[in-house]
C-alpha positions, -999 to +999 in steps of 0.1 A: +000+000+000+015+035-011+022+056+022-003+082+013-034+062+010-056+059+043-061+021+054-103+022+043-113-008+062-102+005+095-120+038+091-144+019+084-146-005+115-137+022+138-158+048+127-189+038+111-198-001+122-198+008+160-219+034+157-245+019+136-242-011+157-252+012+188-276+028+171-291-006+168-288-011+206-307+019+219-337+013+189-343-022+204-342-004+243-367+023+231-391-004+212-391-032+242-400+001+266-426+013+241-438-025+238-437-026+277-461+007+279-489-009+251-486-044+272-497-022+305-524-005+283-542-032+259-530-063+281-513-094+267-526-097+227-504-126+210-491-099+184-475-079+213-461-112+229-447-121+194-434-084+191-417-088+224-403-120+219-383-109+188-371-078+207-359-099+235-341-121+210-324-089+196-311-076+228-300-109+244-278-112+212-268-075+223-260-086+257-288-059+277-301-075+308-337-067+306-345-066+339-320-032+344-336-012+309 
C-alpha cells in the first residue's frame, strides 16, 4: 500500500460499524420500553407477545439485561 493512501477498512470499522451497531442497541431499548407501555395499556394480545419476543431475541444477542432497561 502507497504511504499516502488511508487504510479504508479500519476507518471503516472504527468509525462507522460501531456506531450503527449502537444505534441498533438503543432502537431495540426504546421499542421493548414502548412494547412494555402498550402491554400495561391493551393487556397481553399474541401480536404484542410475538413483538416482544423478537425484541428480547435482539437484545440478548446485544447482551442488555432486561430486567436493568
Amino acid at each position: 500500500m502507497p504511504a499516502n493512501k488511508k487504510p479504508r477498512r479500519l476507518n471503516y470499522a472504527v468509525n462507522k460499524k460501531r456506531s450503527v451497531a449502537w444505534g441498533k442497541v438503543g432502537k431495540a431499548i426504546a421499542h421493548y420500553k414502548k412494547l412494555e407501555k402498550r402491554v400495561k395499556f391493551e393487556w397481553e394480545t399474541k401480536w404484542l407477545k410475538n413483538a416482544l419476543a423478537v425484541v428480547t431475541v435482539k437484545l440478548n444477542k446485544y447482551k442488555i439485561n432486561i430486567n436493568k432497561i
